[in-house]
C-alpha positions in Angstrom: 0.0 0.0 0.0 2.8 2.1 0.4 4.3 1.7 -2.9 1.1 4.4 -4.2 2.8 6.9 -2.2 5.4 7.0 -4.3 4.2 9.3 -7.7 6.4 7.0 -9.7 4.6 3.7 -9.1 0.7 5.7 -9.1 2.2 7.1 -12.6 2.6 3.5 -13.7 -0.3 2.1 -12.7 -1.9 4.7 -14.4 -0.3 3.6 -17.3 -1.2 0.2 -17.5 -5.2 1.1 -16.3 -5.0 3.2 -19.1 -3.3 0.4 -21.7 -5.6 -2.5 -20.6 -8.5 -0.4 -20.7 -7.7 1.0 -24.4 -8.8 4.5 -25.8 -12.7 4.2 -24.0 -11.0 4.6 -20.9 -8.8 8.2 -21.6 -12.2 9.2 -22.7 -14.1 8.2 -19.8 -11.3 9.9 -17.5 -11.6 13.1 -19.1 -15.3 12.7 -18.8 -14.8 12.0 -15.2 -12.3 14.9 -14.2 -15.2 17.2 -15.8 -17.7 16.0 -13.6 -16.1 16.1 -10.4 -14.7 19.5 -11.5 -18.6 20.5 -11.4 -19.6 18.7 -8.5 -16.7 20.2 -6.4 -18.1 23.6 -7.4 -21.7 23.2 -6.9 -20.2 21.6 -3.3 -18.2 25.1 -2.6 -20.9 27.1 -3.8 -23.6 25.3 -1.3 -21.0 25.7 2.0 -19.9 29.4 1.0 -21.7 31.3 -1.9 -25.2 29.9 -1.1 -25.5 31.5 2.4 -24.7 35.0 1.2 -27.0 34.4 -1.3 -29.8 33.1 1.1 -28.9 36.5 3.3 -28.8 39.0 0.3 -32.5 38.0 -1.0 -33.8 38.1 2.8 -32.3 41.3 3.5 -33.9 42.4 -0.2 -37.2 41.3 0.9 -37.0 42.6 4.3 -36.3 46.1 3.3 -39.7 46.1 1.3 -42.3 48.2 3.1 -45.4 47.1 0.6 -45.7 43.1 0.6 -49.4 42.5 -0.1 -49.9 43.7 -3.9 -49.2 41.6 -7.1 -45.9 43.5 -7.7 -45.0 42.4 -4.4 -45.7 38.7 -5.1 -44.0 39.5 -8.7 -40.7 40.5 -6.7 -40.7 38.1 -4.5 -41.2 35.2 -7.2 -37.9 36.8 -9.0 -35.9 36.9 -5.8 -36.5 33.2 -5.3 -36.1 32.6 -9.2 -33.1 33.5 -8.8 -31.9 31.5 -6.0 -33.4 28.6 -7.9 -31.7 29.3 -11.3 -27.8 30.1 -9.3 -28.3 26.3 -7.4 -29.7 24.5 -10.5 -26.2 26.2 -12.5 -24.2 23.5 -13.7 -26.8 20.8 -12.6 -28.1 19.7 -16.3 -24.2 19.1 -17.2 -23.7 17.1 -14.2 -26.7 14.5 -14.8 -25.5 14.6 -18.8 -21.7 13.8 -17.5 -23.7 11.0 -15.4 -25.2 9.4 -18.6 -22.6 9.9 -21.0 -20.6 7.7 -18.4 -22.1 4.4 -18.7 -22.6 4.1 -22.3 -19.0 5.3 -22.7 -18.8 2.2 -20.5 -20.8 0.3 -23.2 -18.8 1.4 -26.3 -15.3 0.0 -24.5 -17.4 -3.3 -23.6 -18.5 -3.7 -27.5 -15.1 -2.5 -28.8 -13.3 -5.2 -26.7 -15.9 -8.2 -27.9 -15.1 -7.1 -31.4 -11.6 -7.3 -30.3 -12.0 -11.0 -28.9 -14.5 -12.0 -31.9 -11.1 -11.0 -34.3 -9.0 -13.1 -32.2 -11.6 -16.2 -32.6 -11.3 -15.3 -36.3 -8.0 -15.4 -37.1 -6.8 -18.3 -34.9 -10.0 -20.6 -35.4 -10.1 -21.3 -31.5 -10.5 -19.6 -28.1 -6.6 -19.0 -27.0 -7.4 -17.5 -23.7 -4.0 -15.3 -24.2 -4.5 -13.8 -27.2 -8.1 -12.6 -25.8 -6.8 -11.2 -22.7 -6.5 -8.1 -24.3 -9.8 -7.7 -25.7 -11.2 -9.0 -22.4 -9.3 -6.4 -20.1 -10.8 -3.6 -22.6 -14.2 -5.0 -22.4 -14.2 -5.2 -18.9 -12.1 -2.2 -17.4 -14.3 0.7 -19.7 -17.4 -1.2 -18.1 -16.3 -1.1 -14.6 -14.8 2.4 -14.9 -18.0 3.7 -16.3 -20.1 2.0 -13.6 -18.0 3.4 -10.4 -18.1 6.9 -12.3 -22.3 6.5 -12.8 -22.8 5.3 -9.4 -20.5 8.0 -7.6 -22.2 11.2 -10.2 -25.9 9.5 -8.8 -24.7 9.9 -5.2 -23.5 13.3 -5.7 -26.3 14.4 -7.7 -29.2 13.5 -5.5 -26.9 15.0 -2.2 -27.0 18.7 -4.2 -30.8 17.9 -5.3 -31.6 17.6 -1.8 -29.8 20.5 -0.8 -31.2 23.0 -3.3 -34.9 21.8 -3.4 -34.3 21.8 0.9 -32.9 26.1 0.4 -35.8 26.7 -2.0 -38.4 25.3 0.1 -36.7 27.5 3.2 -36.8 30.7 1.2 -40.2 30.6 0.3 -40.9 30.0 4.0 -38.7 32.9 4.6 -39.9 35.6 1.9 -43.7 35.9 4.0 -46.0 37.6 2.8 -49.5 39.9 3.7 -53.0 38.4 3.2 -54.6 41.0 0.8 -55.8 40.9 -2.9 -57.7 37.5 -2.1 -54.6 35.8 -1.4 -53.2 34.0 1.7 -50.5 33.9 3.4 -49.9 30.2 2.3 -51.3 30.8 -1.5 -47.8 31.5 -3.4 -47.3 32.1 -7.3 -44.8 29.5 -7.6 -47.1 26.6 -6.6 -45.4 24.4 -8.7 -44.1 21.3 -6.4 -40.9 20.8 -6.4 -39.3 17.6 -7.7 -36.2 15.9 -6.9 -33.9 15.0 -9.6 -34.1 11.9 -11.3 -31.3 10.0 -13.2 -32.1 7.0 -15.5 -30.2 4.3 -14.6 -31.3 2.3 -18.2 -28.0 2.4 -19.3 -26.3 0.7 -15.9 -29.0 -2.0 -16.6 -28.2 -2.6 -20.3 -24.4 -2.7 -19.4 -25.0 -5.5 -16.9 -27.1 -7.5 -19.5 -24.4 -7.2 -22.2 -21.7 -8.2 -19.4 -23.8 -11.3 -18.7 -23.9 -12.0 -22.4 -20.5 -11.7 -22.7 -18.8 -13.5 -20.2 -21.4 -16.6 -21.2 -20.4 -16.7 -24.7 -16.6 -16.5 -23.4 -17.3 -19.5 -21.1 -18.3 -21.5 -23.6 -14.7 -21.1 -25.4 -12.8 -24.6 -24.1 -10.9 -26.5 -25.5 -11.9 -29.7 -25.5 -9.5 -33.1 -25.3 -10.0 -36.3 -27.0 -8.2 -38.9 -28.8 -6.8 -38.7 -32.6 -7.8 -40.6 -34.9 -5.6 -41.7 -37.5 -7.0 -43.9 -40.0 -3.8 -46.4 -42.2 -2.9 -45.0 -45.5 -2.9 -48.3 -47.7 0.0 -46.3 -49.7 2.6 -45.1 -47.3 5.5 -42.7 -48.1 8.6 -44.6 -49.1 10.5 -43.3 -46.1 8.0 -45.0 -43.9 8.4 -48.4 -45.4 12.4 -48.3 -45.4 14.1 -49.3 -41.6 15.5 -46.1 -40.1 19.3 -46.1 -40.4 21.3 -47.6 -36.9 24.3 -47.2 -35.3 26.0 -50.3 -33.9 28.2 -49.9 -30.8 30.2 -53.2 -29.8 32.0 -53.4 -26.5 34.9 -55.7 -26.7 36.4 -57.5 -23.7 39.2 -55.5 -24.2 37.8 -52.5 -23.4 37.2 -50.7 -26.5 34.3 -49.7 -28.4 33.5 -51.2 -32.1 31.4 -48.7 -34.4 29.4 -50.2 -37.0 32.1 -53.1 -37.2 34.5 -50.7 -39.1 36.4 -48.5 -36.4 37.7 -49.0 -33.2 36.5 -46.2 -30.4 37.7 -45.0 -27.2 34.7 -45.6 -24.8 35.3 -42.0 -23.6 34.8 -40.6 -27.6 31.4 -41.9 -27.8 29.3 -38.8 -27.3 30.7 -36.9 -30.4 30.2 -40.1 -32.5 26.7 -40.4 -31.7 26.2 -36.8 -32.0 27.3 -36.6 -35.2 25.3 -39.8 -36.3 22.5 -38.2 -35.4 23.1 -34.7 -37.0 23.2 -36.6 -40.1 20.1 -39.0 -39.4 17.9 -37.2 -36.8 15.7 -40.3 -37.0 18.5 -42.7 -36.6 18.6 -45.7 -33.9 22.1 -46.3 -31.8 22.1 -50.1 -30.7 24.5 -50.8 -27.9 25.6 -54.5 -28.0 28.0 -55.9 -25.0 30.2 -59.2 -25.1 29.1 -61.5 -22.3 33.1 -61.4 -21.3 33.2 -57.4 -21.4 33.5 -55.3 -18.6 30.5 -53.6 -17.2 32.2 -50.3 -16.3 33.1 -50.0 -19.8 29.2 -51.1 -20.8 28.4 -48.5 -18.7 30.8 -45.8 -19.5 29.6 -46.2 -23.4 25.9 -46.1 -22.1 26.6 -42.9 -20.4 28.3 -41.2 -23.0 25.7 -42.2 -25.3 22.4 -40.6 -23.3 24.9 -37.7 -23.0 24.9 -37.1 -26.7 20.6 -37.2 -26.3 20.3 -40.9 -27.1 19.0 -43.8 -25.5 20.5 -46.4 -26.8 19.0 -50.1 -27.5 21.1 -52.3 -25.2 21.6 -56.5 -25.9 24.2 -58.7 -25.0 25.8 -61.0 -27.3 25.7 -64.8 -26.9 29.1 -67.0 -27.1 
């Protein structure tokens, strides 16, 4: 947890949130900064602005002698107008940020299953590395989009509540004389007031196309059985020909006959074989022991033989 502290570490796991997740994601940042850019300022302007504006259009009420005539319900409608049109400021851009959100969300989900579908394309089969990309970008966009919604919805509804709760304490506030067939209670902006509402469509339409997706990807496995291979009644010619073989005779005294042309040292086996089997890769080394030879020089030329990558065929010879 500490490493975060350091900014070079936060700058690269910035970097690879912002590579897994693809282009959708730098969008849905920018889109994010934005709205928390507006929310702070709709937050500053409730703790410090708002309350000077509250006490300027009391004070302008207050300092009106007439309150009973329709100029003096006129005024007093445009005094809290005007309260309600400085806490709705920056509102309608907020919820828009709040939508635009999770159907950037959905365009990162879509663009990584496209992404996936190419990789199913090309290589015929689901390889579970090569759609690990695609994956990440259908899933990080999606989740990013999600947390951004559901923080803007929380934030939204806390400054909904807080200017509908100041409108309604104004108009309690700006009182006014009974007179012209109008009570006290009777205002001109009868209107109720409503609480803002955000659609949360989109949130649902991502989770259906996430449910979609990861089924389809479940169903990519690879499954395991057993080849068939049915006999060719004309086999290649190097199939029916014996594959060459190397014949290693170990004398009683102690040396090594190859192919029953040359005498070897035991100890010059390995680059023998070796080169027997750079020339035949398919080649067969038979290792064939005198019953009166010794067995430490048996086993010396079986050693140096599995050292040059062969395992030999070992018999022993009859008298």
């Amino acid at each position: 947890m500490l490493d975060f502290l350091i900014p070079a570490n936060v700058i690269d796991v910035i970097g690879g949130f912002l590579n897994a997740g693809g282009p959708v994601v730098v969008a849905l940042l920018a889109s994010t900064f934005l709205m928390w850019l507006l929310i702070t300022e709709r937050g500053l302007y409730f703790l410090f602005a708002h309350r000077r504006l509250m006490g300027q259009t009391e004070e302008s009420w207050n300092n009106r002698d007439e309150r009973s005539s329709w100029e003096a319900y006129a005024y007093r409608e445009r005094l809290i107008s005007q309260v309600r049109i400085e806490n709705q400021k920056h509102l309608n851009v907020i919820r828009a940020l709040i939508l635009i959100t999770p159907l950037l969300g959905l365009l990162g989900t879509v663009t990584g299953m496209l992404e996936v579908f190419q990789v199913i394309v090309d290589t015929g089969a689901s390889n579970a590395r090569l759609m690990a990309s695609g994956i990440s970008r259908a899933t990080i966009p999606t989740m990013t989009g999600l947390a951004v919604a559901l923080t803007g919805v929380l934030a939204i509804n806390y400054l909904e509540r807080k200017h509908v709760r100041s409108i309604a304490r104004l108009s309690q506030g700006l009182k006014v004389e009974a007179g012209l067939g109008h009570g006290v209670r009777r205002r001109l902006s009868g209107s109720s007031l409503e609480a803002g509402e955000v659609d949360i469509t989109p949130l649902l339409d991502i989770v259906f196309i996430l449910l979609i997706f990861f089924i389809v990807t479940a169903t990519f496995l690879d499954e395991i059985g057993i080849g068939v291979n049915t006999p060719d009644e004309t086999p290649p010619e190097e199939l029916q020909r014996p594959p060459p073989t190397m014949i290693l005779n170990v004398r009683n005294d102690g040396f090594v006959m190859v192919d029953d042309v040359r005498l070897a040292d035991p100890r010059s086996v390995t680059p023998i074989v070796e080169a027997f089997r750079a020339e035949n890769p398919n080649g067969v080394v038979l290792l064939s022991a005198a019953r009166d030879a010794r067995v430490e020089t048996t086993v010396l030329v079986l050693d140096q033989t599995r050292i040059a990558g062969v395992e030999p065929a070992v018999t022993l010879q009859a008298r």
